[in-house]
Backbone as JSON, one array per atom type, in Angstrom:
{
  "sequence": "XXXXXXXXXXXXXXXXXXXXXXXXXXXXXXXXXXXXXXXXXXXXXXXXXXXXXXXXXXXXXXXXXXXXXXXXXXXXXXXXXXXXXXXXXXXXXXXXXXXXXXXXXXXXXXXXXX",
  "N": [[-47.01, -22.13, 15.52], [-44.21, -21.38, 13.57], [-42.67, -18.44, 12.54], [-40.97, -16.51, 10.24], [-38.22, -14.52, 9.79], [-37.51, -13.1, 7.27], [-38.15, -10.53, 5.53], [-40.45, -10.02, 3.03], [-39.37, -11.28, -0.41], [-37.18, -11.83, 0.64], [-34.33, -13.79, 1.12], [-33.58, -16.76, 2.92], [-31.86, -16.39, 6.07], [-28.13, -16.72, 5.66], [-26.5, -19.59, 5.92], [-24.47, -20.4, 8.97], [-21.63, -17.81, 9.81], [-19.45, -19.07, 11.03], [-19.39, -21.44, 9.84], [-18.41, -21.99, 7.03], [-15.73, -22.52, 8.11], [-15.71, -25.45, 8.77], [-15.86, -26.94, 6.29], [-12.96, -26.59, 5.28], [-10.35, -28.27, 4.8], [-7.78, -30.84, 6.28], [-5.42, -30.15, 6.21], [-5.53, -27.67, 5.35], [-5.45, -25.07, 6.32], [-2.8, -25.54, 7.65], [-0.87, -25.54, 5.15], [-1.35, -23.0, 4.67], [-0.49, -21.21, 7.15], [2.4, -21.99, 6.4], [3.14, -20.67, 4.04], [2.77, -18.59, 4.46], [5.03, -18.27, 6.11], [6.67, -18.83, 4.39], [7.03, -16.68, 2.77], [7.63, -14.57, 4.92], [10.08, -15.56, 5.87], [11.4, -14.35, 3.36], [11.27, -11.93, 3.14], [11.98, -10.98, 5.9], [14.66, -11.61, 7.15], [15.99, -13.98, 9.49], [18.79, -14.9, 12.34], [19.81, -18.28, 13.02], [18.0, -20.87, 14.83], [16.2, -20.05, 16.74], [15.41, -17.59, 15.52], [14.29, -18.78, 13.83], [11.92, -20.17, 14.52], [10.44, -17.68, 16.16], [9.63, -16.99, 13.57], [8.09, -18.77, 12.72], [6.11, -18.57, 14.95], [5.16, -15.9, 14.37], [3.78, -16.11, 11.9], [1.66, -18.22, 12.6], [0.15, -17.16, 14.4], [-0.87, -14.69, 12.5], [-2.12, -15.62, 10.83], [-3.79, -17.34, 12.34], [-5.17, -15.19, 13.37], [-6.42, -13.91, 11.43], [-8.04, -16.07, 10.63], [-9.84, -16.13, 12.49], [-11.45, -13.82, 12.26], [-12.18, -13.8, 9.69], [-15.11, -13.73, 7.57], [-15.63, -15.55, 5.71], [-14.55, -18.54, 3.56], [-13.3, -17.36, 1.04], [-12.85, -14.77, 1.78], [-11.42, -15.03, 3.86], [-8.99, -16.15, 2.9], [-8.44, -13.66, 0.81], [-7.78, -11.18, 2.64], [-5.44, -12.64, 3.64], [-3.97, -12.91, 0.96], [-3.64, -10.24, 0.36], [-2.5, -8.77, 2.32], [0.14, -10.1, 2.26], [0.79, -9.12, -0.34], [1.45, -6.44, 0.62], [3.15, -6.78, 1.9], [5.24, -7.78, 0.16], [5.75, -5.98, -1.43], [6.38, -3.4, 0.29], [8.4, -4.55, 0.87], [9.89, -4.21, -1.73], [9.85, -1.36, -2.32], [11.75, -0.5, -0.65], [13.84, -1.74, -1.35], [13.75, -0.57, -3.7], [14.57, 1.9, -2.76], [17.1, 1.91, -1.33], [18.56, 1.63, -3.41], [21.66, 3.06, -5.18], [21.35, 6.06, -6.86], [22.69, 5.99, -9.44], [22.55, 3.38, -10.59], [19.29, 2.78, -10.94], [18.9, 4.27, -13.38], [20.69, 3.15, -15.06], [19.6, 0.82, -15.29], [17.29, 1.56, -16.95], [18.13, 2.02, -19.52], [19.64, 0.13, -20.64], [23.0, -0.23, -21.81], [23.68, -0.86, -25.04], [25.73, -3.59, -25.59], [26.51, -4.52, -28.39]],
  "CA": [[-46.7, -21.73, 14.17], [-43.1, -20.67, 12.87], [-42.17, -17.42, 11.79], [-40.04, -16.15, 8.99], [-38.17, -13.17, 9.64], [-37.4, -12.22, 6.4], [-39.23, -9.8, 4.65], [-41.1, -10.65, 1.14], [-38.42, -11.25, -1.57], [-35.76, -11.92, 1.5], [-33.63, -15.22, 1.11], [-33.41, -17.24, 3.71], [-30.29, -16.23, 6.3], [-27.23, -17.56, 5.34], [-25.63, -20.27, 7.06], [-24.13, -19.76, 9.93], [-20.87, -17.54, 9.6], [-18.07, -20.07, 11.2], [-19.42, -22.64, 8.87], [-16.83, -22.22, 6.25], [-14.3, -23.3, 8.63], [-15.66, -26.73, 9.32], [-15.36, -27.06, 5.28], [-11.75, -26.74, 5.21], [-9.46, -29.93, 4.24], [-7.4, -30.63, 7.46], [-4.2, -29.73, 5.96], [-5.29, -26.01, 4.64], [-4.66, -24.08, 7.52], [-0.75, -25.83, 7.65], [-0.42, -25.1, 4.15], [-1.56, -21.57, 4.65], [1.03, -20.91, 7.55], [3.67, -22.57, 5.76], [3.39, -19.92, 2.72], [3.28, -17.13, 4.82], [6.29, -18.48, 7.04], [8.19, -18.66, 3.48], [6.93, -14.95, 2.42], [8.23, -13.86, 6.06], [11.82, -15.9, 5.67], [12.34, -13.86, 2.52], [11.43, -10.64, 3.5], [12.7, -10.85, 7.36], [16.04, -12.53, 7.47], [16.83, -13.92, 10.91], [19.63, -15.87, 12.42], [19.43, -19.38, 14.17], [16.18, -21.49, 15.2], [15.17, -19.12, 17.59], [14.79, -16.29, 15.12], [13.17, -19.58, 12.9], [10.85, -20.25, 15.58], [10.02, -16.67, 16.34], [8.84, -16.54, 12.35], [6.92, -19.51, 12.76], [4.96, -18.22, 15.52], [4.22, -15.05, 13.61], [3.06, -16.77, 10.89], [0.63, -19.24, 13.12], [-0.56, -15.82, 14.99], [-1.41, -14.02, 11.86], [-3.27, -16.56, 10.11], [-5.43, -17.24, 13.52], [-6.02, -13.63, 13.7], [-7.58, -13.57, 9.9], [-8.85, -17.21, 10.07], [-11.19, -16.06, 13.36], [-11.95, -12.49, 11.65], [-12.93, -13.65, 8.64], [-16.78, -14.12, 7.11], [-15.67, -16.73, 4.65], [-13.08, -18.6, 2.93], [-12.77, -15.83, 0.18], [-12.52, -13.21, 2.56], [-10.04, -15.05, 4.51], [-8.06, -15.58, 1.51], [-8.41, -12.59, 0.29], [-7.21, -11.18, 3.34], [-3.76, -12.75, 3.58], [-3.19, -12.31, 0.14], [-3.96, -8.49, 0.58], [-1.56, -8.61, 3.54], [1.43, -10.98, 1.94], [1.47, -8.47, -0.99], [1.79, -5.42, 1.26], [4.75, -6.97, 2.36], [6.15, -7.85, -1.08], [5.32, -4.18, -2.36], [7.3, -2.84, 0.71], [10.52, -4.58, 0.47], [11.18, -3.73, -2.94], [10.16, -0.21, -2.62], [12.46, -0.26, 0.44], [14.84, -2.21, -2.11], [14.22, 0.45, -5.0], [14.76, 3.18, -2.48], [18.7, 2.15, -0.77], [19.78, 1.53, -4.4], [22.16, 4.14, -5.74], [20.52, 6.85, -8.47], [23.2, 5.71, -10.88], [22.09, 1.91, -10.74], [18.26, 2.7, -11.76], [19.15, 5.06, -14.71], [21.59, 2.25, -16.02], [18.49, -0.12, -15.58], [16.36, 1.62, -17.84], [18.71, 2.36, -20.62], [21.0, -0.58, -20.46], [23.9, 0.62, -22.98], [23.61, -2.27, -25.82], [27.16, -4.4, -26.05], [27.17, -4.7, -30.12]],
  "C": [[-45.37, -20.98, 14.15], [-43.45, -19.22, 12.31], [-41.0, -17.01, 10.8], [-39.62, -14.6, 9.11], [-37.69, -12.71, 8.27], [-38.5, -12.1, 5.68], [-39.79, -10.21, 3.1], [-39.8, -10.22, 0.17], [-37.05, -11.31, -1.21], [-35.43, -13.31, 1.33], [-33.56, -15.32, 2.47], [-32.16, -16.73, 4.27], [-29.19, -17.04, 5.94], [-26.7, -18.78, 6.02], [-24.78, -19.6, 8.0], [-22.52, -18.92, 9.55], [-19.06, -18.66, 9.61], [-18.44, -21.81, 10.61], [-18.67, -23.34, 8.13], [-16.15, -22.86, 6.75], [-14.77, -24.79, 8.58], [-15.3, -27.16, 8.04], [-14.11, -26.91, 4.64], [-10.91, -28.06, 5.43], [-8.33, -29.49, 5.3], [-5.99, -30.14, 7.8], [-4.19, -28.76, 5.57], [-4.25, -25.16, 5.03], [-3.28, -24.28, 7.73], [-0.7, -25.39, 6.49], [-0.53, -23.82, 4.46], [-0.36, -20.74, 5.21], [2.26, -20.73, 7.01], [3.94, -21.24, 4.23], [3.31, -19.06, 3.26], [4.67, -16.93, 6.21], [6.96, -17.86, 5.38], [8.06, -17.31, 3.0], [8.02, -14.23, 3.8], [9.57, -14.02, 5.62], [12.13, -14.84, 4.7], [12.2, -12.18, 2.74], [11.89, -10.26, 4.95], [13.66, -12.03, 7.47], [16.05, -12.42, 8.77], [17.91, -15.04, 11.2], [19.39, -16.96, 13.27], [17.67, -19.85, 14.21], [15.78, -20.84, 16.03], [14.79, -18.5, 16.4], [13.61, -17.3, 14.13], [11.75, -19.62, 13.68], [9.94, -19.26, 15.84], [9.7, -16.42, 14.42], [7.63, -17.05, 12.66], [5.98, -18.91, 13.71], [3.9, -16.93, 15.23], [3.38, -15.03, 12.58], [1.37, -17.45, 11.63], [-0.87, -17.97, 13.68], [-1.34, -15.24, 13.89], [-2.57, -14.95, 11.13], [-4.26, -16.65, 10.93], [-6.25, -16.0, 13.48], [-6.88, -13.52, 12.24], [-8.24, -15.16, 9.85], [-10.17, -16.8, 11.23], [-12.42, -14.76, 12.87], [-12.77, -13.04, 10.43], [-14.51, -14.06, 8.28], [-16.83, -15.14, 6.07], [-14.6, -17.15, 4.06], [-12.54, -17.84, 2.12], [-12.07, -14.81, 0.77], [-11.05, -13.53, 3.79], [-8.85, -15.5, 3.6], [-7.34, -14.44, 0.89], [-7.17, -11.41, 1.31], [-5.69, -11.32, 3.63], [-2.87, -12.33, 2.71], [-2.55, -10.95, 0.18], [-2.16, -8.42, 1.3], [0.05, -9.48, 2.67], [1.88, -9.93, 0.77], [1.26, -7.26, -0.85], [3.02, -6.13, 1.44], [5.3, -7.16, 1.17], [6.44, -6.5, -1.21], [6.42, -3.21, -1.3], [8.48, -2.96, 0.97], [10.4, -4.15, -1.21], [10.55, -2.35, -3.12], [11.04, -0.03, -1.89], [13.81, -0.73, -0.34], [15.49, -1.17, -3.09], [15.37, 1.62, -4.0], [16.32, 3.5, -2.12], [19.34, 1.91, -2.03], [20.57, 2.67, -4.78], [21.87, 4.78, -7.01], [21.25, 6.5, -9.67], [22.89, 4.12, -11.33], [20.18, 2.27, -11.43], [18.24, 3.41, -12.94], [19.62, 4.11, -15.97], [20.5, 1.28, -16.31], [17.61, -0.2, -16.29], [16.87, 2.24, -19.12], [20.05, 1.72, -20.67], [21.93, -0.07, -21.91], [23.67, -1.49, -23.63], [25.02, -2.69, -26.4], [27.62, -4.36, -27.54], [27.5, -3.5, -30.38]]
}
């Protein structure tokens, strides 16, 4: 005779955790890379196909590292996003911050031409 470990009014366990992945369309994971290569390019300028190369592999790296971590496609979603707009958020405070104090003043009280 079978047993049932869950308790009265317990759902069945979930599927297995690395499930999700097998449900992924075989081109995700490249797309995925590929959009956080082009987030990198614009916030880390480098020169030559090495420094290209050396994106790409940070790109391939980070995604593995949140596609093995994660508990589900949401969460590994979620995840990158999280992470892609930390990096937005700190170049342009890093942007606001080397501008000169007379450039954001003028920005929020452009003088009107007529």
């Amino acid at each position: 005779m079978e047993t049932n470990n869950c308790g009265p009014g317990q759902a069945e366990p979930a599927m297995d955790t690395a499930d999700w992945r097998t449900q992924l369309p075989l081109d995700y994971r490249q797309r995925i890379v590929d959009k956080i290569l082009d987030a990198l390019k614009r916030h880390l300028p480098v020169p030559g196909q090495e420094g290209w190369n050396e994106l790409r592999k940070m790109a391939v790296r980070f995604e593995e590292k949140i596609y093995t971590g994660a508990t589900s496609q949401s969460d590994y979603l979620r995840k990158i996003s999280l992470k892609m707009l930390t990096m937005e958020t700190k170049t342009q405070t890093a942007l606001a911050n080397n501008l000169p104090s007379n450039f954001a003043d003028n920005s929020k009280n452009p003088q009107d031409p007529d």
